[in-house]
Residue frames as a rotation matrix with the C-alpha (Angstrom) as fourth column:
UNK 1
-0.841 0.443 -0.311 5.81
0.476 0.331 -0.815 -1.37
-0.258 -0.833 -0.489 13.09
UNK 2
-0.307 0.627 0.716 2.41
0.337 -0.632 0.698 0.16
0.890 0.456 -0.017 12.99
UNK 3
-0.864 -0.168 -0.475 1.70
0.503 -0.334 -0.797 2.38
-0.025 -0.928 0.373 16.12
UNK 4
-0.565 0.645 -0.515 -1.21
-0.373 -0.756 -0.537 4.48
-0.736 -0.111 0.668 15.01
UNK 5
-0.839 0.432 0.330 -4.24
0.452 0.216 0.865 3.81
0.303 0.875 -0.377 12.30
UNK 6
-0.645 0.718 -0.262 -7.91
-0.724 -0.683 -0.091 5.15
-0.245 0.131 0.961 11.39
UNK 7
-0.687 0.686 0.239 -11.30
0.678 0.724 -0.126 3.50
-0.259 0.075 -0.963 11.34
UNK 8
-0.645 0.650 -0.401 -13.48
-0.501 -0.756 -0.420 6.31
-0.577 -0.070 0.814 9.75
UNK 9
-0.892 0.325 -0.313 -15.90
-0.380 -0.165 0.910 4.13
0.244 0.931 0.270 7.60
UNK 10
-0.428 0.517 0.741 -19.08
-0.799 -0.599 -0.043 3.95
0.422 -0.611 0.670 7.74
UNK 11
-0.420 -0.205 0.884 -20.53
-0.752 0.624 -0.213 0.95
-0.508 -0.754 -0.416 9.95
UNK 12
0.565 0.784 0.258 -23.09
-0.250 0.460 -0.852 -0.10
-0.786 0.417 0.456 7.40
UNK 13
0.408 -0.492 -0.769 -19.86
-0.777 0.255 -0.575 -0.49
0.479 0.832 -0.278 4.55
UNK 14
-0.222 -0.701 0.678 -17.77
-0.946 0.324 0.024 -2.26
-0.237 -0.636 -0.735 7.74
UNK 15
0.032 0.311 0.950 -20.76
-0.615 0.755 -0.226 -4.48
-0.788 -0.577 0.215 7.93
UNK 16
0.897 -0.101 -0.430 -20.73
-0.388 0.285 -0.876 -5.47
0.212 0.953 0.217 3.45
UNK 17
0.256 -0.955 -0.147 -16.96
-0.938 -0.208 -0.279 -5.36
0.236 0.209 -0.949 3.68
UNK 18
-0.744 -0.668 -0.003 -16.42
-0.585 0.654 -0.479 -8.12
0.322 -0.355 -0.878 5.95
UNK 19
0.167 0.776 -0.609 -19.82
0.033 0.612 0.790 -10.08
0.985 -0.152 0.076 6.11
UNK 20
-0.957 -0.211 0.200 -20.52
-0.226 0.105 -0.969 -8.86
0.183 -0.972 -0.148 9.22
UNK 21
-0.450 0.891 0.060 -24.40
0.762 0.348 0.547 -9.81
0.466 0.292 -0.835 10.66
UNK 22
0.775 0.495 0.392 -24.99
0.431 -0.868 0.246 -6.28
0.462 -0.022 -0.886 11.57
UNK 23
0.628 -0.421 0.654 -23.06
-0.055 -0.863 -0.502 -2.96
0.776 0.280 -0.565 11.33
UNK 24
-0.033 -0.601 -0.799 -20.37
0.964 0.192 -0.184 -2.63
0.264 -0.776 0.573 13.99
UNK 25
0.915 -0.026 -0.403 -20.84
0.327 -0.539 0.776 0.11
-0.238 -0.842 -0.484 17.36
UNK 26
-0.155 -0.984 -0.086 -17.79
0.949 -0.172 0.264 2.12
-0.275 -0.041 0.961 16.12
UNK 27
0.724 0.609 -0.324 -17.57
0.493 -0.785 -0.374 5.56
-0.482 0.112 -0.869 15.66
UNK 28
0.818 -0.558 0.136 -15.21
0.400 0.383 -0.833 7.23
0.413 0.736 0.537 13.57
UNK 29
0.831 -0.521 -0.196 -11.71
-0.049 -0.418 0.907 7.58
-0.555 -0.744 -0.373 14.59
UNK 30
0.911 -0.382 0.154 -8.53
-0.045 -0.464 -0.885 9.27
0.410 0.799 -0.440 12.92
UNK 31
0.341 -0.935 -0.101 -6.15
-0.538 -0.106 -0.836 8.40
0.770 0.340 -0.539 15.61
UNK 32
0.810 0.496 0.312 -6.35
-0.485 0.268 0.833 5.37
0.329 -0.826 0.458 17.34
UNK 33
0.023 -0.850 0.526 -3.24
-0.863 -0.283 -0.419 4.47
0.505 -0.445 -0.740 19.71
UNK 34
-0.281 -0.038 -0.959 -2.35
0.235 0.966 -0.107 1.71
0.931 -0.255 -0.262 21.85
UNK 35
-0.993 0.074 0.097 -3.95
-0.108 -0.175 -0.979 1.08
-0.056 -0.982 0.181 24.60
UNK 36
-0.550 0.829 -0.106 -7.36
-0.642 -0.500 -0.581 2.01
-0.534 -0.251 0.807 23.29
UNK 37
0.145 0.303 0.942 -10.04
0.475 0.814 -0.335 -0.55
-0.868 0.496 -0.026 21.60
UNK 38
-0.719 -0.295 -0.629 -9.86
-0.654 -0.019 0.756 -1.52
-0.235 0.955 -0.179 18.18
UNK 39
0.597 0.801 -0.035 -12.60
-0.713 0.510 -0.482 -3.27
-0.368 0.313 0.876 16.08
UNK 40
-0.451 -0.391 -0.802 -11.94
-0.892 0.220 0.394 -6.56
0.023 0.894 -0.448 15.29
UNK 41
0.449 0.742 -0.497 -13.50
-0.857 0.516 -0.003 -9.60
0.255 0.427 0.868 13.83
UNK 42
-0.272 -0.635 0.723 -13.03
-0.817 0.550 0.176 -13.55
-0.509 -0.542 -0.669 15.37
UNK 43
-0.969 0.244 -0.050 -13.90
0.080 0.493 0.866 -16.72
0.236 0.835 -0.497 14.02
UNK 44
-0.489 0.866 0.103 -17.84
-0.684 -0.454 0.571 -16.55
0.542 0.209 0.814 14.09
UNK 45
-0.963 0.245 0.110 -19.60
0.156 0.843 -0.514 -18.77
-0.219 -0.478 -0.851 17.04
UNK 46
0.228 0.949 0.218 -23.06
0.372 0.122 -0.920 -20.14
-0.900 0.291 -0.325 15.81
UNK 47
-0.087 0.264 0.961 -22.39
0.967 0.254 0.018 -18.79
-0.239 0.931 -0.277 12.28
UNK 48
0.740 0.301 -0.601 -22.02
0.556 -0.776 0.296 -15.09
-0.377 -0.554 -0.742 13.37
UNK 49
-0.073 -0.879 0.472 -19.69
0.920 -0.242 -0.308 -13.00
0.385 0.412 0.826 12.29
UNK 50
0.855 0.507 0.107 -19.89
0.416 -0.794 0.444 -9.75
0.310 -0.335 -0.890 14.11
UNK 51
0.010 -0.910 0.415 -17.20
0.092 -0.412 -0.907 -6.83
0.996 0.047 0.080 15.26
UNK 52
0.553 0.478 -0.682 -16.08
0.766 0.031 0.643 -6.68
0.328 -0.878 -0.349 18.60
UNK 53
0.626 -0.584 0.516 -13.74
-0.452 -0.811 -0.371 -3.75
0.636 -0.001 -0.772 20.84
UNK 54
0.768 -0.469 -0.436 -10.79
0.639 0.616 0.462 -5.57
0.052 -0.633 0.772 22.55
UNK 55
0.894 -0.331 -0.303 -7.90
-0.066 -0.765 0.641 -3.55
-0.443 -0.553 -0.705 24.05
UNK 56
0.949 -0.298 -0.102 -4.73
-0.176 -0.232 -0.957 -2.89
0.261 0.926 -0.273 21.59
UNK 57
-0.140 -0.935 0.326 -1.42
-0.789 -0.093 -0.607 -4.14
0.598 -0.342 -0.725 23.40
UNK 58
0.609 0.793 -0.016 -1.54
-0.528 0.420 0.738 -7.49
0.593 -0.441 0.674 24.18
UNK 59
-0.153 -0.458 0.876 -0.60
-0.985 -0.005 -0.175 -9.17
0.084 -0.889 -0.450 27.39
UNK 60
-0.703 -0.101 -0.704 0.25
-0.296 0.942 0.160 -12.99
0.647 0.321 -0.692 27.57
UNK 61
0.563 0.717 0.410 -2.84
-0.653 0.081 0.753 -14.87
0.507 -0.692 0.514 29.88
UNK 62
0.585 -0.082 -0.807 -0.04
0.403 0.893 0.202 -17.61
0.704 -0.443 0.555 30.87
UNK 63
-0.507 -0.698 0.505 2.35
-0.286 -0.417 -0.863 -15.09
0.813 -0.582 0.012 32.91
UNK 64
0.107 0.400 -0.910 -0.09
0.820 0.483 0.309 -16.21
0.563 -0.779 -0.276 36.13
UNK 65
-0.065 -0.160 -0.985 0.96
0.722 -0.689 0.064 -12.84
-0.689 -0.707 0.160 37.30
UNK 66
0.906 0.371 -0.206 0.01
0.171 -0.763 -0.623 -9.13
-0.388 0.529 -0.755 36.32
UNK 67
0.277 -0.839 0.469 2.54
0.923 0.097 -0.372 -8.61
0.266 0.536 0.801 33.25
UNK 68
0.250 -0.378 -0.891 5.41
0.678 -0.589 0.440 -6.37
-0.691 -0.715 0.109 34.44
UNK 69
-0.547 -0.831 -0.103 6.03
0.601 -0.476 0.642 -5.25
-0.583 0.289 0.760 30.76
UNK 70
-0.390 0.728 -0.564 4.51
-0.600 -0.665 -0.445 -2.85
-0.699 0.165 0.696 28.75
UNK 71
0.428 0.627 0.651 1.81
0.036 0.707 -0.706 -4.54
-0.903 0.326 0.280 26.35
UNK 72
-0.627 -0.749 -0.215 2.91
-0.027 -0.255 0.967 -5.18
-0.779 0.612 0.140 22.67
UNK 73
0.175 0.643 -0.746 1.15
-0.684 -0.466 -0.562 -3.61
-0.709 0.608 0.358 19.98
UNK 74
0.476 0.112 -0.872 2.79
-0.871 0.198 -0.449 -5.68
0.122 0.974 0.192 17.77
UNK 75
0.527 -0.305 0.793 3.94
0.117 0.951 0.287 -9.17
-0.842 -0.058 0.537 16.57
UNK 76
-0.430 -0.791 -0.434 6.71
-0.761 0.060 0.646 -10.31
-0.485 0.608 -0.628 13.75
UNK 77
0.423 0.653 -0.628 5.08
-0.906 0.293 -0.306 -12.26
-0.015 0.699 0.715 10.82
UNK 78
0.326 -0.555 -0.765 8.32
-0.484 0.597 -0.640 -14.17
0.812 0.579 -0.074 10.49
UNK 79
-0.802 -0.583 -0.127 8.29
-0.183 0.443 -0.878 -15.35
0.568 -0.681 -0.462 14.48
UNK 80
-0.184 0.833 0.522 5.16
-0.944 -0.298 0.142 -14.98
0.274 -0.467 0.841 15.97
UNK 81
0.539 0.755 -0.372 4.47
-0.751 0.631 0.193 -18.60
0.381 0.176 0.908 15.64
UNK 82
0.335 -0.406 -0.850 7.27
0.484 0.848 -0.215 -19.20
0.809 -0.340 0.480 17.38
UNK 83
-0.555 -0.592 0.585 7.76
-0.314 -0.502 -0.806 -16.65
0.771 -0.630 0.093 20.01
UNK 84
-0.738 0.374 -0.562 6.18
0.642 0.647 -0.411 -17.63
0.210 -0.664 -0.717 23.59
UNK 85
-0.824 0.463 -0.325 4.69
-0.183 -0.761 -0.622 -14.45
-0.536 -0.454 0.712 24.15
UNK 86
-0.377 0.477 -0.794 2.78
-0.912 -0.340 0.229 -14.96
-0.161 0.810 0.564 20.45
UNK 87
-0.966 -0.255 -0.042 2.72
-0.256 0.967 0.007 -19.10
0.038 0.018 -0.999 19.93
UNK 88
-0.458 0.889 0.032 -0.62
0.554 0.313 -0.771 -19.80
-0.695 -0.335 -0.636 21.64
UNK 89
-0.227 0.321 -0.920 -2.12
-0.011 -0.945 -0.327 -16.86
-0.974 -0.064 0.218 19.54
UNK 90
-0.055 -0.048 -0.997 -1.09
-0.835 -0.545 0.073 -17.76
-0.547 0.837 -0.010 16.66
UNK 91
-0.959 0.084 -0.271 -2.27
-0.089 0.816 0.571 -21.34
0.269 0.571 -0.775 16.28
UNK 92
-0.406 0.901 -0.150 -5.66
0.912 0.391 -0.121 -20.90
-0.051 -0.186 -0.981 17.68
UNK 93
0.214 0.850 -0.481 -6.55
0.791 -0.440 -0.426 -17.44
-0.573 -0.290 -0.766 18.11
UNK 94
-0.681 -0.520 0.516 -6.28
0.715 -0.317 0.623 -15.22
-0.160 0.793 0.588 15.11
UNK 95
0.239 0.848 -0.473 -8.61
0.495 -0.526 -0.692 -12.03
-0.835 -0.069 -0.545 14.46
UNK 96
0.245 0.327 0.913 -9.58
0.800 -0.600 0.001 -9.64
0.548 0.730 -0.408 11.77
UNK 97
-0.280 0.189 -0.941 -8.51
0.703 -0.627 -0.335 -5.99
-0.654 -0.756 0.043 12.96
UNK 98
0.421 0.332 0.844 -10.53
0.833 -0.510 -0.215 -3.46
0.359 0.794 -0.492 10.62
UNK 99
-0.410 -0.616 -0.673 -9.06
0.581 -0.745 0.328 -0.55
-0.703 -0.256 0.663 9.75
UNK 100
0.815 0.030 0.579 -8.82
0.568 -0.245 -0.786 2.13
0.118 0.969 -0.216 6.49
UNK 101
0.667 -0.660 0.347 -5.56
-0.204 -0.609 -0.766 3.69
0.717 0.440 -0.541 7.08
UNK 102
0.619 -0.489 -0.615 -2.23
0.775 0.248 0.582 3.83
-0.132 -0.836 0.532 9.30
UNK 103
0.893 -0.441 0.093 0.38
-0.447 -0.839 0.312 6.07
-0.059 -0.320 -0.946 10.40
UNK 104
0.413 -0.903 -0.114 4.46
0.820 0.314 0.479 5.54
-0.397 -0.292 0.870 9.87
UNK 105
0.908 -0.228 -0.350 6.48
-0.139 -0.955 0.262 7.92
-0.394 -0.189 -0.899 10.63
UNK 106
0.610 -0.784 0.118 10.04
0.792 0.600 -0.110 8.47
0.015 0.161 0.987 8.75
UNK 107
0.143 -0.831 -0.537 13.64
0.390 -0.452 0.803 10.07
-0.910 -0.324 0.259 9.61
UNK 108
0.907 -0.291 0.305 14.73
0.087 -0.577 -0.812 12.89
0.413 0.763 -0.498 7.37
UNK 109
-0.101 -0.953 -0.285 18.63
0.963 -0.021 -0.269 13.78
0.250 -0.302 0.920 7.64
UNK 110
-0.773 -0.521 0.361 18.98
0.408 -0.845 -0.344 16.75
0.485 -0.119 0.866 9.27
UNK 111
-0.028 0.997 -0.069 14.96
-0.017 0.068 0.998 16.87
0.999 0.030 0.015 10.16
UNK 112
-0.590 -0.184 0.786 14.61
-0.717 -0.328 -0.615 17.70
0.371 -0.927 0.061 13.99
UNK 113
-0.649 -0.026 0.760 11.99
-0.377 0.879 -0.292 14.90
-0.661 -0.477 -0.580 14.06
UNK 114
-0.833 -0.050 0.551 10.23
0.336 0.745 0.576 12.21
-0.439 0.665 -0.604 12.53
UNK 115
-0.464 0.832 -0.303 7.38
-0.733 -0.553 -0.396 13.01
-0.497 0.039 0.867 9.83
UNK 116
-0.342 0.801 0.492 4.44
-0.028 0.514 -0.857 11.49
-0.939 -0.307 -0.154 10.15
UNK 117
-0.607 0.249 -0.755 2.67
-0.768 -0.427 0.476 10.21
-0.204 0.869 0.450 7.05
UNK 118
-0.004 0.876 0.483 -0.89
-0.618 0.377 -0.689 8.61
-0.786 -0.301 0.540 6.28
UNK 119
-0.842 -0.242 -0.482 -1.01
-0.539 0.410 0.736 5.54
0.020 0.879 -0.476 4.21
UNK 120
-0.073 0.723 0.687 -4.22
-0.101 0.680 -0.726 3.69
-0.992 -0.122 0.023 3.01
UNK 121
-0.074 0.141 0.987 -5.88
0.865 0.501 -0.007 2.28
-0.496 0.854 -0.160 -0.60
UNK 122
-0.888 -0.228 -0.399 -6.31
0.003 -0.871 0.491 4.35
-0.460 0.435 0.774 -3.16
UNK 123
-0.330 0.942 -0.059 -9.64
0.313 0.168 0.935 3.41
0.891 0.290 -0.350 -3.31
UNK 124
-0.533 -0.104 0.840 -9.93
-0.793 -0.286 -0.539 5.05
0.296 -0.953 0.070 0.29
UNK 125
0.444 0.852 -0.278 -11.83
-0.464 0.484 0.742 1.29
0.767 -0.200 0.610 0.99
UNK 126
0.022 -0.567 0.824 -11.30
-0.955 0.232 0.185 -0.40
-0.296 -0.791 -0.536 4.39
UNK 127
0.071 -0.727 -0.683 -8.89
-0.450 0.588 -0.672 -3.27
0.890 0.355 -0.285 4.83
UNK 128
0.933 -0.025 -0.359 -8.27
0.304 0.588 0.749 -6.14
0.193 -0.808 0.556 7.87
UNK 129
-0.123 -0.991 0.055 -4.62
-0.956 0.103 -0.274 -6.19
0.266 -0.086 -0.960 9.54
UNK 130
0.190 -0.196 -0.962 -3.69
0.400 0.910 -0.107 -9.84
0.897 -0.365 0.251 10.68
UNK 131
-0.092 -0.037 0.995 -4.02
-0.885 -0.455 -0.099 -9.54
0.456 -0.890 0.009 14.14
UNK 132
-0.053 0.333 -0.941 -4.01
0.314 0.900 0.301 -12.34
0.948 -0.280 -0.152 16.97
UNK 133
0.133 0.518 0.845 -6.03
-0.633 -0.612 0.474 -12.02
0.762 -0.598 0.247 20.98
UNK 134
-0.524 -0.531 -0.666 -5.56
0.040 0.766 -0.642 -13.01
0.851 -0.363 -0.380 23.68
UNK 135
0.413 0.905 -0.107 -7.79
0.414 -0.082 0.907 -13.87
0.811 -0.419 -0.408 26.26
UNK 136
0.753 -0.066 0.654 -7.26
-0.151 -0.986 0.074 -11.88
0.640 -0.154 -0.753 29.98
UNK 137
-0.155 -0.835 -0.527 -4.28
0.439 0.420 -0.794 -12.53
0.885 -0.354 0.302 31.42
UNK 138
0.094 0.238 -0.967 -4.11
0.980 0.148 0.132 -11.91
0.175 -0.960 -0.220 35.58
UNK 139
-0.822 -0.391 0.415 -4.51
0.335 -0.920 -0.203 -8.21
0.461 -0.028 0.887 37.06
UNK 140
-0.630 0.621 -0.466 -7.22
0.269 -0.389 -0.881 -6.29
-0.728 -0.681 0.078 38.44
UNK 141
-0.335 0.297 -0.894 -8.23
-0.549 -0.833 -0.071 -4.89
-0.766 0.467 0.442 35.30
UNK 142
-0.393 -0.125 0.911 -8.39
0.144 0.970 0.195 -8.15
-0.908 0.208 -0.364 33.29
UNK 143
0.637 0.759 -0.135 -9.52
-0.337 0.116 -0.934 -7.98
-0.694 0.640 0.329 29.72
UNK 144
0.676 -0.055 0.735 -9.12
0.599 0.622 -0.504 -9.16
-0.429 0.781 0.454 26.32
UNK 145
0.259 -0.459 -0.850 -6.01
-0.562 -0.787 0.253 -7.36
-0.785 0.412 -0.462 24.51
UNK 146
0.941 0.222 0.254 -4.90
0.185 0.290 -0.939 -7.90
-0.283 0.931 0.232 20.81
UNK 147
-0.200 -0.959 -0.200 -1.57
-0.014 -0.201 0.979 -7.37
-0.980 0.198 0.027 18.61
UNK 148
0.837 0.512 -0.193 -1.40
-0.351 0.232 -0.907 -6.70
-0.419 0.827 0.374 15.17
UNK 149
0.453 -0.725 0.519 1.33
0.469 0.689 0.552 -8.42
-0.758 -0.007 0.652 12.94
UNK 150
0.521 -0.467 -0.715 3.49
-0.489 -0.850 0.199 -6.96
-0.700 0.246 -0.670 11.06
UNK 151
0.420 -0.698 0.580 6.36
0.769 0.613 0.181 -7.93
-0.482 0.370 0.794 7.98
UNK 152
-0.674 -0.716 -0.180 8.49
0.438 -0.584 0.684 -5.82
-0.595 0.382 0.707 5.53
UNK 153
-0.105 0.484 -0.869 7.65
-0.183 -0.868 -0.462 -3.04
-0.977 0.110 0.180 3.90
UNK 154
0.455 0.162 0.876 6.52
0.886 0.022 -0.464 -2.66
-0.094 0.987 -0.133 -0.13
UNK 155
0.102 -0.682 0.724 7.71
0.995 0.054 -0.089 -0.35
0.021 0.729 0.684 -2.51
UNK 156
0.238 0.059 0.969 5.75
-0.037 -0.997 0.070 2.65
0.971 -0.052 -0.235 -1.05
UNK 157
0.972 0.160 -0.169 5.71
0.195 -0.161 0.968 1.81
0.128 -0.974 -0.188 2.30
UNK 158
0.361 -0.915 -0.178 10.06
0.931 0.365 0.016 1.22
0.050 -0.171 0.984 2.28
UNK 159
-0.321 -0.812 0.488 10.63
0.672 -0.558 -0.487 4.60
0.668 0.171 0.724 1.82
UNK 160
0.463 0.510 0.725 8.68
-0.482 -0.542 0.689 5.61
0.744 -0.668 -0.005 4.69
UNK 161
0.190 -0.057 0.980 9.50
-0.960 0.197 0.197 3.29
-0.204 -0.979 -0.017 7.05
UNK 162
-0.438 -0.266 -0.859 11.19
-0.723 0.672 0.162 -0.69
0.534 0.692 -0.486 7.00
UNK 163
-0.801 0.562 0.207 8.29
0.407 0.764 -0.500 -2.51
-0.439 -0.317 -0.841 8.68
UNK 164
-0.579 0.815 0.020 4.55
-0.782 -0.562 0.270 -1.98
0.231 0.141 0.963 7.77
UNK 165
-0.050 0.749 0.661 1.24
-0.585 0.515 -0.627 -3.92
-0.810 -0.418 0.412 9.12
UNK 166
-0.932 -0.211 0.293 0.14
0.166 0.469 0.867 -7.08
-0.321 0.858 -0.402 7.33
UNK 167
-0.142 0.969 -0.203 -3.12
-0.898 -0.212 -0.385 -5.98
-0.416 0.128 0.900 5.69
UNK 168
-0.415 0.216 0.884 -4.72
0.327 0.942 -0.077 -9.51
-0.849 0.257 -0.461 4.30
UNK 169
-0.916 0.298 -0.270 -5.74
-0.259 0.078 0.963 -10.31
0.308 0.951 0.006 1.13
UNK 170
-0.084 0.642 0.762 -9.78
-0.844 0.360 -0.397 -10.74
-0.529 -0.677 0.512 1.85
UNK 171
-0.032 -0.287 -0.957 -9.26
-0.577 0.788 -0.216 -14.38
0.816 0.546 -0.191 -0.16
UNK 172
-0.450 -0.538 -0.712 -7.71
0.409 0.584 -0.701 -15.43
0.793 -0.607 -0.043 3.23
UNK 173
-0.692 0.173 0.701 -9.70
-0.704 -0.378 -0.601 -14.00
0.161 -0.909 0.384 5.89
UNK 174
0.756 0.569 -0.322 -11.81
-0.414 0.798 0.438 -17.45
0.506 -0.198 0.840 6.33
UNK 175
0.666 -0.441 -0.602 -9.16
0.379 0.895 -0.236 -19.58
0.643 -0.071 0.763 6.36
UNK 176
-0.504 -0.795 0.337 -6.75
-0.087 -0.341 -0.936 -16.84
0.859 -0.501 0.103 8.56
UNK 177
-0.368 0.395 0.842 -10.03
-0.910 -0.341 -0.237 -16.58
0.194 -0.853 0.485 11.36
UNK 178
0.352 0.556 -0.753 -10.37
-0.306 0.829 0.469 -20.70
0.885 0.065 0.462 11.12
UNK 179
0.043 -0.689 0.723 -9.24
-0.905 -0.334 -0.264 -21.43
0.424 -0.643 -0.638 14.47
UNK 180
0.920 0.038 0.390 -8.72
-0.022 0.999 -0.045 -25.39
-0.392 0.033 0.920 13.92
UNK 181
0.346 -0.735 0.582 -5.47
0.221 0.667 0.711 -27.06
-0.912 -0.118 0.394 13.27
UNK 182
0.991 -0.048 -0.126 -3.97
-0.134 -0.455 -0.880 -25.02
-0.015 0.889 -0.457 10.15
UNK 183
0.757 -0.579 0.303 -0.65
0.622 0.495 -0.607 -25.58
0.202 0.648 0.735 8.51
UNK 184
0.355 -0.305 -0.884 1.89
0.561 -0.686 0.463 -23.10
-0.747 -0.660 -0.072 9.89
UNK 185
-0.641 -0.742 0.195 3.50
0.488 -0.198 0.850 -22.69
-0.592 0.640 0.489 6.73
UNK 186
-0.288 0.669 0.686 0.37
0.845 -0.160 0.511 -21.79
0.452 0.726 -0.519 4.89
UNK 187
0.784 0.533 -0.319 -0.78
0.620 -0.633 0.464 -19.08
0.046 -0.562 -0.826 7.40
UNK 188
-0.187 -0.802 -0.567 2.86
0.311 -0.596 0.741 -17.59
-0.932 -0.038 0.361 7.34
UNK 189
-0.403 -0.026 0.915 2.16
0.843 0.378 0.383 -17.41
-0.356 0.925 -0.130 3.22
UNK 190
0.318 0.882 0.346 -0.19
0.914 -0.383 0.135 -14.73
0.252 0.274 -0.928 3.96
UNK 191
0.816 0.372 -0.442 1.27
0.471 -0.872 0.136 -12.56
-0.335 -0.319 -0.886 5.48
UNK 192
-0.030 -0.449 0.893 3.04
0.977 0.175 0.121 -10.48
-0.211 0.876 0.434 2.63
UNK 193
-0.442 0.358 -0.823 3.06
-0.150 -0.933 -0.326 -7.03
-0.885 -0.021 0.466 2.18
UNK 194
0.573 0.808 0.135 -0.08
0.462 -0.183 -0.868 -5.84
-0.677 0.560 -0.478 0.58
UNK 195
0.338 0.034 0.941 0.24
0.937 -0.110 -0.332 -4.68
0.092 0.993 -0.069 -3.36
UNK 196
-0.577 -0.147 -0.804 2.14
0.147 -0.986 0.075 -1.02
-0.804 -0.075 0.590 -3.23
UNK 197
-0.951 0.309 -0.005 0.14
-0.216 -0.654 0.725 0.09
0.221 0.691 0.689 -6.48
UNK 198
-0.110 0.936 -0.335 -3.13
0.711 0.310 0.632 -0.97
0.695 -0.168 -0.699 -4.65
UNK 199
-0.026 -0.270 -0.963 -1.58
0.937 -0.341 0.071 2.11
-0.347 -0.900 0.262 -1.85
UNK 200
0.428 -0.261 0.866 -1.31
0.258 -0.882 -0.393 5.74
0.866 0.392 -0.310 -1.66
UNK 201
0.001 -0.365 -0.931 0.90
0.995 -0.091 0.036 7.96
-0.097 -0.927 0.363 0.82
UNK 202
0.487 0.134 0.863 1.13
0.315 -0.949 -0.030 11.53
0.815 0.286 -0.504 2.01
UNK 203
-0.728 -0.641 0.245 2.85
0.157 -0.503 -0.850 13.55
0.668 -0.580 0.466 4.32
UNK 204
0.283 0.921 0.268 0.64
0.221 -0.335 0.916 14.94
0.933 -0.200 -0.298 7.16
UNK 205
0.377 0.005 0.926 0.58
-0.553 -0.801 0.230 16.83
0.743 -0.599 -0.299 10.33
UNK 206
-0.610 -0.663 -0.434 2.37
-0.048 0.578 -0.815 16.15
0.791 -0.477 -0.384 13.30
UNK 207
-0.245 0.758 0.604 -0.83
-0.903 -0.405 0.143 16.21
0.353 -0.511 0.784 15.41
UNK 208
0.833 0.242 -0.497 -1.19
-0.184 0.969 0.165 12.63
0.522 -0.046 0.852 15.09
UNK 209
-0.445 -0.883 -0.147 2.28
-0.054 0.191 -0.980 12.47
0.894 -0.429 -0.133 17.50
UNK 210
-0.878 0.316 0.358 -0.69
-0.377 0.003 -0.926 12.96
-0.294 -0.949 0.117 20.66
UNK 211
-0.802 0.549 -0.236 -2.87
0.595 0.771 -0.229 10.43
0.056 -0.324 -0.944 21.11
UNK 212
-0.205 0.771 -0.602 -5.44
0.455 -0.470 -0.757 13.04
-0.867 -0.429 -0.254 22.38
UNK 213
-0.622 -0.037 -0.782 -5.44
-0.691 -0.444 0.570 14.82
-0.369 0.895 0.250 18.45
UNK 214
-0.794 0.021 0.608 -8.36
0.266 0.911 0.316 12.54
-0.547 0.413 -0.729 17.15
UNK 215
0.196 0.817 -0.542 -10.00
0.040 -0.559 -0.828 14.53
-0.980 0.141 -0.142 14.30
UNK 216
0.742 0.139 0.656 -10.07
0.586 0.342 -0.735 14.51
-0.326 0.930 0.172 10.41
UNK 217
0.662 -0.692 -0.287 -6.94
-0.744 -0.652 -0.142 17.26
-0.089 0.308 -0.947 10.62
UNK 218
0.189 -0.660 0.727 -4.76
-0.747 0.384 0.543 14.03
-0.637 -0.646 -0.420 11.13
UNK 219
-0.284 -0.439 0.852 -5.11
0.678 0.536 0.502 12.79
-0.678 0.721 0.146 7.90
UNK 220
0.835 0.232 -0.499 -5.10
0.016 -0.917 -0.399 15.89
-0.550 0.325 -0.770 5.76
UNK 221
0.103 -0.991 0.080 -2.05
0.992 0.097 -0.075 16.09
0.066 0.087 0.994 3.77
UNK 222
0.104 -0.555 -0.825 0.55
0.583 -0.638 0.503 18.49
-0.806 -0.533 0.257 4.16
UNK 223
0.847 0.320 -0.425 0.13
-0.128 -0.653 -0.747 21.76
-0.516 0.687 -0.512 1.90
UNK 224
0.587 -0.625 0.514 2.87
0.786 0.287 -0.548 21.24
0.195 0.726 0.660 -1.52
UNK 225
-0.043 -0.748 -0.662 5.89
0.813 -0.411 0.412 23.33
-0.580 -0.520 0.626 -0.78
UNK 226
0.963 0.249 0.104 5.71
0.233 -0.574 -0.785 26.74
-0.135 0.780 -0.611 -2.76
UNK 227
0.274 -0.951 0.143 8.55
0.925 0.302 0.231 27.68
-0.263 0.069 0.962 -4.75
């Protein structure tokens, strides 16, 4: 799954990165959580392309009633397109979510709990997840909420954890944010885990376990044992 990630770059690279038509309102953040916005990119009305903040846990709009469960951060690569919750989403409404890192946490034996560890490029450059929105579903509070997808893990990510976000290839970020009539099979195609030797990981503090911890200590790695 991917529960946590980081947007720290700056707005003017965001805007190069992903042909946006002017920098994206974001400021940087080291531990963003569900619940809270998340930058991401739709398909471009008028010819636009631009970042927007939509709420992270998304809630179906057809329930006709306020949804009774919590929101879901995430989607399965390998169902989405057929679950009900995901379906609608994922033939019409598909987004860019920008990132430059994430958080998965993994189970030592004997390890009182889980440590936390910070994966992103080894080029520290930012990267999309596959993500799909959904417009507001009934409630008092009504807005736009998102999910990102997910699939199996690569070679670095497996020994951390046995899911990991799908980061796109940018090749496919047209043709993933066309939101016309698209092949199902082809749009499943993409999402693949990203290149492990294109990755790096580290340990790092457990600070990043509260939501409220949202400062450059949270991706630090953890001093090398001394011997």
């Amino acid at each position: 799954m991917c529960g946590r990630f980081t947007l720290t770059t700056p707005a003017e690279i965001l805007a190069e990165a992903f042909g946006l038509d002017a920098p994206p309102d974001v400021q940087p953040r080291y531990n963003i959580a569900p619940s809270q916005p998340v930058a991401l990119v739709r398909h471009p009305m008028a010819g636009s392309r631009r970042a927007e903040l939509v709420r992270w846990g998304l809630v179906p709009a057809w329930t006709g009633r306020p949804w009774s469960r919590p929101p879901m951060i995430n989607a399965r690569a390998d169902s989405a397109a057929r679950s009900p919750a995901f379906r609608a989403a994922f033939t019409g409404r598909r987004c860019l979510i920008l990132a430059d890192g994430f958080y998965e946490w993994r189970a030592d034996p004997g390890a009182r709990s889980k440590q936390p560890f910070f994966i992103h490029m080894a080029d520290r450059s930012p990267f999309a997840f596959a993500g799909l929105w959904e417009p507001p579903a009934p409630g008092p509070a009504a807005e736009e909420t998102c999910a990102i997808l997910t699939t199996r893990p690569n070679t670095l990510v497996e020994r951390i954890h046995d899911r990991m976000p799908v980061i796109l290839d940018p090749r496919h970020y047209d043709r993933w944010l066309d939101p016309t009539p698209q092949d199902q099979a082809d749009l499943e195609a993409m999402l693949v885990p990203f290149p492990a030797e294109a990755m790096t990981a580290f340990p790092v503090s457990r600070l990043v376990g509260n939501p409220r911890n949202d400062t450059p200590a949270c991706t630090e790695p953890l001093p090398s044992p001394t011997t």
